[in-house]
C-alpha positions in Angstrom: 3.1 -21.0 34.3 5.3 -17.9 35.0 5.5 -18.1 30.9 2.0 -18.3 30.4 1.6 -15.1 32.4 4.0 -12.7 31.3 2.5 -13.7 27.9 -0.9 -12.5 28.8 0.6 -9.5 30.1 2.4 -8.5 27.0 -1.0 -9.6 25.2 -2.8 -7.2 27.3 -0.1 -4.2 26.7 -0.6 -5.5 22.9 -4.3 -4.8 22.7 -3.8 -1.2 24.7 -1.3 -0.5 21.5 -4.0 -1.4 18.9 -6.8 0.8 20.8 -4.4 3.5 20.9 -4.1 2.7 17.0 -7.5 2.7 16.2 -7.7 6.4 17.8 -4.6 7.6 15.9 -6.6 6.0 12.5 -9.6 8.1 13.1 -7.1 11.1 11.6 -4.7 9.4 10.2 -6.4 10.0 6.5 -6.5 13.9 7.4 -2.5 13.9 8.1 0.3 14.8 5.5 2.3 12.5 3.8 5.1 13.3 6.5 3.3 13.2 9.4 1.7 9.8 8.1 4.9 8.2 8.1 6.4 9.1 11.1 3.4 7.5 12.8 4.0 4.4 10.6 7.3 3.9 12.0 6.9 4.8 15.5 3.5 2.8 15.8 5.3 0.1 14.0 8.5 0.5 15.9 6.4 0.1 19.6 4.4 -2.5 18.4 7.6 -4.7 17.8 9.2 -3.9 21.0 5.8 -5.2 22.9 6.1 -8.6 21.1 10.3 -8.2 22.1 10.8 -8.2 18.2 14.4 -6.5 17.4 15.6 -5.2 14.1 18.8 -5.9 12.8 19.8 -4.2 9.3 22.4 -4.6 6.5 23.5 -3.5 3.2 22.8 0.6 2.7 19.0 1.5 2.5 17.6 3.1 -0.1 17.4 7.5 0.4 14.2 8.7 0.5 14.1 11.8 -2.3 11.6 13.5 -3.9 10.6 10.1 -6.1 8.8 7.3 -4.6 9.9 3.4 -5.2 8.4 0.2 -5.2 10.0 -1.7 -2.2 9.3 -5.5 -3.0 10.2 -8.6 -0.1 9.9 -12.0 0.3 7.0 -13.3 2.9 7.4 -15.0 5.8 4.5 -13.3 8.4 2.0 -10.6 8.7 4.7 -9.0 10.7 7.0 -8.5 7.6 4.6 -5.4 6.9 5.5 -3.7 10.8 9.2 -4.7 10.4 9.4 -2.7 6.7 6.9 -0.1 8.3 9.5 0.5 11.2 12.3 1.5 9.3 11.1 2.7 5.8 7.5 3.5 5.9 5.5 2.7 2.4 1.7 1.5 1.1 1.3 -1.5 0.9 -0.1 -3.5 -1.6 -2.4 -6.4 0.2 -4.9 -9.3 -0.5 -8.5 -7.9 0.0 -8.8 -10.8 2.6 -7.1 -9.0 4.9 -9.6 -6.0 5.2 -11.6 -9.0 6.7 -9.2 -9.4 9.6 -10.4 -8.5 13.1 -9.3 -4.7 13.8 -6.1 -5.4 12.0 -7.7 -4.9 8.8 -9.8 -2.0 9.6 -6.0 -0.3 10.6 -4.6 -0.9 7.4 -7.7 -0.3 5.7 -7.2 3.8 7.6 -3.7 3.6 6.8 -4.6 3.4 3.2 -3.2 0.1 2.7 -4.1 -0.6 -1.0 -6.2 -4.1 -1.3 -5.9 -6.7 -4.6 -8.7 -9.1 -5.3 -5.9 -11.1 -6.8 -8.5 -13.3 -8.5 -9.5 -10.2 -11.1 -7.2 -9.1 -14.2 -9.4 -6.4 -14.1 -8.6 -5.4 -10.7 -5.2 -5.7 -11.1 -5.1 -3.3 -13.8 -6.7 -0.7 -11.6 -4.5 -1.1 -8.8 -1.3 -0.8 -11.5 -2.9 2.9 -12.4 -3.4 3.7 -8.8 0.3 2.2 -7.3 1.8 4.2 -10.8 0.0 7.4 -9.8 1.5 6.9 -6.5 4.8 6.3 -7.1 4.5 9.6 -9.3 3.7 11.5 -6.4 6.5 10.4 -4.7 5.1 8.2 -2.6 7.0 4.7 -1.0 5.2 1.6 -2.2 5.1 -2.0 -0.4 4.7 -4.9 -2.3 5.2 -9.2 -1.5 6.0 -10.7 -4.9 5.7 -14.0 -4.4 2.1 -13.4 -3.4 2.0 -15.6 -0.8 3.8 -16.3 2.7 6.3 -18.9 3.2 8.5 -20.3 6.1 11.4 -18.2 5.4 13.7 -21.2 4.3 13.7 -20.4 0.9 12.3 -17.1 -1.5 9.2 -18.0 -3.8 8.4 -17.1 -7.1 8.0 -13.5 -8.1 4.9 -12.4 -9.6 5.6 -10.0 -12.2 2.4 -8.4 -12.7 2.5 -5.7 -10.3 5.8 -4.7 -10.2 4.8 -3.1 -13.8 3.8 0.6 -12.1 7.3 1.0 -11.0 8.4 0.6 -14.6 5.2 2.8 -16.5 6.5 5.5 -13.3 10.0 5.7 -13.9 10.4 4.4 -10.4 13.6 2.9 -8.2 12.3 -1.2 -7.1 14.3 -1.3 -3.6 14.4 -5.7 -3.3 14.8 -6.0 0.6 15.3 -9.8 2.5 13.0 -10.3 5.2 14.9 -13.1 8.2 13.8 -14.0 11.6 15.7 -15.7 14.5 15.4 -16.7 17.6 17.8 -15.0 20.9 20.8 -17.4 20.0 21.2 -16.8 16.1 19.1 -19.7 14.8 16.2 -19.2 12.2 12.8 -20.9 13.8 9.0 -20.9 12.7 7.6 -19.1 15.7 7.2 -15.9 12.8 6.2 -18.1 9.8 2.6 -17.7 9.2 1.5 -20.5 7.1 -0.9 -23.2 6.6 -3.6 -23.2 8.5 -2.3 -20.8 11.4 -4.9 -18.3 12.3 -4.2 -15.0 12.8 -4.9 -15.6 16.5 -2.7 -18.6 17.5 0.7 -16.6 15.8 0.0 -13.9 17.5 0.4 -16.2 20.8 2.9 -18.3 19.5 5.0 -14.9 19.4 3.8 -14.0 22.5 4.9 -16.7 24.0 8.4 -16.8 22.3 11.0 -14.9 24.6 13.1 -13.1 21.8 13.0 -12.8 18.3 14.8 -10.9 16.0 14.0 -9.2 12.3 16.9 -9.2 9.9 16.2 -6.6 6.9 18.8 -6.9 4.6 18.9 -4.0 2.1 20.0 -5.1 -1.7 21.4 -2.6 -4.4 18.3 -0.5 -5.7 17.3 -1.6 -9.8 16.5 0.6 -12.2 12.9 -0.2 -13.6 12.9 2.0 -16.4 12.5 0.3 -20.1 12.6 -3.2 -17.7 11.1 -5.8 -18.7 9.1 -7.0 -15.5 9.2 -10.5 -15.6 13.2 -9.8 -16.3 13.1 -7.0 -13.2 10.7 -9.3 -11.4 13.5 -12.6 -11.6 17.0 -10.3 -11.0 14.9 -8.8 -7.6 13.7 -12.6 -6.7 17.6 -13.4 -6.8 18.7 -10.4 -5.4 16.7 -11.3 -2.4 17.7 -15.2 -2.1 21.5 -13.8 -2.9 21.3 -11.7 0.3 20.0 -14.7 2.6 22.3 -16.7 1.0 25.4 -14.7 2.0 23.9 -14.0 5.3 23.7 -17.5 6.3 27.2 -18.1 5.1 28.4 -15.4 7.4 26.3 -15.9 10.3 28.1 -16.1 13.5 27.6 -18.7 16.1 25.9 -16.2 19.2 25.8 -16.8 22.9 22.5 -17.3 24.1 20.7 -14.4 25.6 20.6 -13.3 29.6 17.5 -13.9 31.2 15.2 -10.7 31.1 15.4 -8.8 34.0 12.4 -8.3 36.4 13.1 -4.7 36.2 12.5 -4.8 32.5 9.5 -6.5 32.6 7.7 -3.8 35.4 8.5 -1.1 33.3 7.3 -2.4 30.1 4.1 -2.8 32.5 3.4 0.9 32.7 1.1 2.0 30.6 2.5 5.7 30.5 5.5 3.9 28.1 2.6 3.2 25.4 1.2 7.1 25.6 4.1 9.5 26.4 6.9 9.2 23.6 4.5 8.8 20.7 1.8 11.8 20.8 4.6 14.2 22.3 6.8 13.1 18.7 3.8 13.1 16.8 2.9 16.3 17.1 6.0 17.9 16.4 
């Protein structure tokens, strides 16, 4: 019972983080580039710590210059997006479904997520012009290759077709391995979003789960330009499993977590800790 509630309370701080969103969203569109991303990742970062999501990272991320790049994962939950989001804020590349989502997909929809009917060639062609023009600009891409989630056990197939702007752009493609594990170490489902899971019932499940933690494992940037993309699309797809391969070789056994403190749990109550830091940062 005591689990049950101090789920619905962190639902309730949840949905006071996605209002606040959907006021930010109202201007987000009017912001610069800059300014755009440092709300990503401080929007992204908050909404994380509500759901007592951690990020752990490895390898050297990719520097931000005056270029954009394509970043391109593997798919385990709609969470991937807020993990990347939190430390290296791109576009992302979606399936149109999603702008069908509850309030969710009216947020990426004002965040300028870019939306695939994956079904169309044609579309597909426009969206390669658009994501090239991007990357052009300079602008950070986001991009799940295999097209689909999975349950993290394994990396899928890479679909090559849309990794092509990175090559007609002359643009870096950053490969970056998504993990997530419970408060002892040990990779779990409670992230997976798969099957016949609604959006609704993971978004409880990971209420309900006490810790979890995001692994992002950064893999040596490729050069895309003169690739071919089904060849650039297979050396990122093994880049990625290479990186979960040798993470899971090296992973140490952990000691399982102290219980949360009571303290901690009234002062990620107050509702001042949703509003103060991010406007005040915002703004700057």
């Amino acid at each position: 019972m005591n689990n049950i509630i101090i789920s619905a309370f962190r639902g309730g701080h949840l949905a006071l983080h996605l209002l606040f969103g959907m006021l930010l969203a109202i201007f987000y569109p009017y912001f610069n580039q800059a300014r755009q991303r440092k709300i990503l990742k401080l929007w992204s970062r908050h909404l994380l710590d509500i759901l007592n999501i951690g990020i752990r990272t490895e390898g050297q991320r990719p520097v931000r210059g005056e270029s954009g790049c394509m970043v391109v994962a593997n798919h385990i939950s709609w969470l991937d997006i807020f993990v990347l989001n939190a430390i290296y804020p791109s576009r992302f590349i979606a399936k149109a479904e999603v702008r069908n989502w509850p309030l969710i997909g009216w947020l990426c929809k004002r965040s300028n997520t870019i939306f695939i009917e994956r079904a169309l060639r044609q579309n597909a062609a426009s969206i390669n012009r658009q994501v090239s023009s991007l990357l052009k600009q300079g602008i950070c891409v986001g991009l799940f290759p295999e097209g689909t989630t999975t349950d993290g056990k394994q990396v899928g197939h890479f679909h090559s077709a849309l990794i092509q702007p990175a090559i007609d752009a002359g643009a870096m493609l950053c490969p970056i391995a998504l993990h997530y594990q419970d408060e002892v170490g040990e990779p779990g489902d409670t992230a997976a979003f798969t099957g016949d899971t609604t959006l609704a019932q993971s978004i409880w499940k990971i209420l309900r789960c006490r810790q979890l933690d995001a692994l992002v494992i950064f893999t040596p940037a490729l050069i895309a330009t003169g690739e071919n993309r089904r060849v650039l699309a297979r050396t990122a797809q093994e880049a990625i499993a290479q990186g979960l391969r040798d993470f899971s070789a090296m992973r140490p056994v952990q000691e399982p977590a102290a219980p949360i403190p009571q303290a901690s749990l009234a002062a990620q109550s107050a509702y001042v800790s949703l509003f103060n830091p991010l406007p005040e940062q915002l703004l700057k």
